[in-house]
C-alpha positions as CSV (number, residue, x, y, z in Angstrom):
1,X,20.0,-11.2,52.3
2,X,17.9,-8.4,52.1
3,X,15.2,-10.3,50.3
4,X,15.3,-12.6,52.3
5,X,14.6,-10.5,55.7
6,X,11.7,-8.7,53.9
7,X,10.2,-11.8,53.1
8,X,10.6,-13.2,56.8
9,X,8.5,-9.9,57.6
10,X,6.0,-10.1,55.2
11,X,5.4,-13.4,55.9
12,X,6.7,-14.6,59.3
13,X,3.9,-17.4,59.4
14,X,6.5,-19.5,56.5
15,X,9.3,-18.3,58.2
16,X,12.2,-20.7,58.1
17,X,14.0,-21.7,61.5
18,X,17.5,-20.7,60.1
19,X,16.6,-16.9,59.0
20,X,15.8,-16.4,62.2
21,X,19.1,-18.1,63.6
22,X,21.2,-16.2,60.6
23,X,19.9,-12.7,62.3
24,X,19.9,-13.7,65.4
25,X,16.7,-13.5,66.5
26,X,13.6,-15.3,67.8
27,X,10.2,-16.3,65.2
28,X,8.6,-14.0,67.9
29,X,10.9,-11.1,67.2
30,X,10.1,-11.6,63.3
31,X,6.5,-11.4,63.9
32,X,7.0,-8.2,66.5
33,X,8.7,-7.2,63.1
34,X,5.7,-7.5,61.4
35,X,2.8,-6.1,63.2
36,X,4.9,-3.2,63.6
37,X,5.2,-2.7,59.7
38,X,1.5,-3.9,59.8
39,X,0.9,-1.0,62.9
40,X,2.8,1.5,60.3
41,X,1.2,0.6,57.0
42,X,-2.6,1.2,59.4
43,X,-1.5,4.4,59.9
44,X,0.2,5.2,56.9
45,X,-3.6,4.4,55.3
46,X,-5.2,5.8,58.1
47,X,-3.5,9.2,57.1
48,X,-4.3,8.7,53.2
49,X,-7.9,8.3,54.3
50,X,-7.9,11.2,56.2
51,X,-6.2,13.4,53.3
52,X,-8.7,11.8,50.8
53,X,-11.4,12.5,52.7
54,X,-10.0,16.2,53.4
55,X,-9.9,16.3,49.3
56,X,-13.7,15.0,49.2
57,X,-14.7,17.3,51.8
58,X,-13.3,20.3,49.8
59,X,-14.5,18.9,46.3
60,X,-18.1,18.5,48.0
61,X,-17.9,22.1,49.1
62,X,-16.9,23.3,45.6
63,X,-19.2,21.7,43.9
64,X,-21.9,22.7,46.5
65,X,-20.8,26.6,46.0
66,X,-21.3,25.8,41.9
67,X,-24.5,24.5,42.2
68,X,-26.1,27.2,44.4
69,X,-24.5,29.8,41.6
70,X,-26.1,27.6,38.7
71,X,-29.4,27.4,40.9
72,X,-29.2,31.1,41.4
73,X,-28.4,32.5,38.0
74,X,-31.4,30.1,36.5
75,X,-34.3,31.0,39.1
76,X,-32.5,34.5,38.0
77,X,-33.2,33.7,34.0
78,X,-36.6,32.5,35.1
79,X,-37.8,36.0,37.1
80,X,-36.0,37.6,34.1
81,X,-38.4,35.9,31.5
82,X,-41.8,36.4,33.7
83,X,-40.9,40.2,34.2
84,X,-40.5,40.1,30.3
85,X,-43.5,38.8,29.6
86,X,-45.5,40.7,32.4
87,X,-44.0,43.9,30.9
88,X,-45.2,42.4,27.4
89,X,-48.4,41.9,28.8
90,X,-48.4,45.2,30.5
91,X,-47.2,47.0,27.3
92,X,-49.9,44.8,25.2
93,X,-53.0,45.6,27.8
94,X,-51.9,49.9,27.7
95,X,-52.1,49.5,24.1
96,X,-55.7,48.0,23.9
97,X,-56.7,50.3,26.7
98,X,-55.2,53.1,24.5
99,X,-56.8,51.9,21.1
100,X,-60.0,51.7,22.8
101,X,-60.2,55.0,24.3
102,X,-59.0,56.0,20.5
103,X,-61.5,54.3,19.3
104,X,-64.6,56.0,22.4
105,X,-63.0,59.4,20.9
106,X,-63.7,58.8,17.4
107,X,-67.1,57.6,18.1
108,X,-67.7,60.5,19.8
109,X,-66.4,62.8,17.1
């Protein structure tokens, strides 16, 4: 019997005369039936969209907070490797400077 009501509610459109009359009820009564489980099943999906898009929300921020860390440690790497090669540069340019002032001094000499 049970069957048999929740296909009359699934499907109230082939519903047969005589499940009606076995409940007791009126085809419109089945199909209140219906858009009530139809009403429930909205907002039970209504409320599963909200949650996933709760989940997506706090995903998006997650991976937003990663990225701005990976963006910050590589323009980090990337000031790292100019200030290495300035300081290269730096040390390179004071040695020339200091060979050639070596180099005035043995001159004069």
């Amino acid at each position: 019997m049970l069957v048999i009501k929740q296909e009359a509610v699934k499907n109230p459109a082939q519903t047969d005369p005589w499940i009606a009359e076995e409940w007791e009820v009126s085809p419109h009564e089945v199909t209140d039936v219906q858009r009530g489980a139809e009403q429930t099943s909205f907002g039970l999906g209504a409320q599963c969209l909200e949650t996933i898009f709760k989940v997506l929300d706090v995903l998006a921020s997650d991976v937003k907070e990663q990225l701005e860390k990976k963006v910050d440690q590589m323009v980090e790497e990337k000031l790292n490797r100019l200030l290495d090669e300035d300081l290269r540069r730096a040390k390179i340019a004071a040695a020339k400077a200091e060979a050639r002032q070596s180099e005035s001094r043995d001159a004069e000499l």
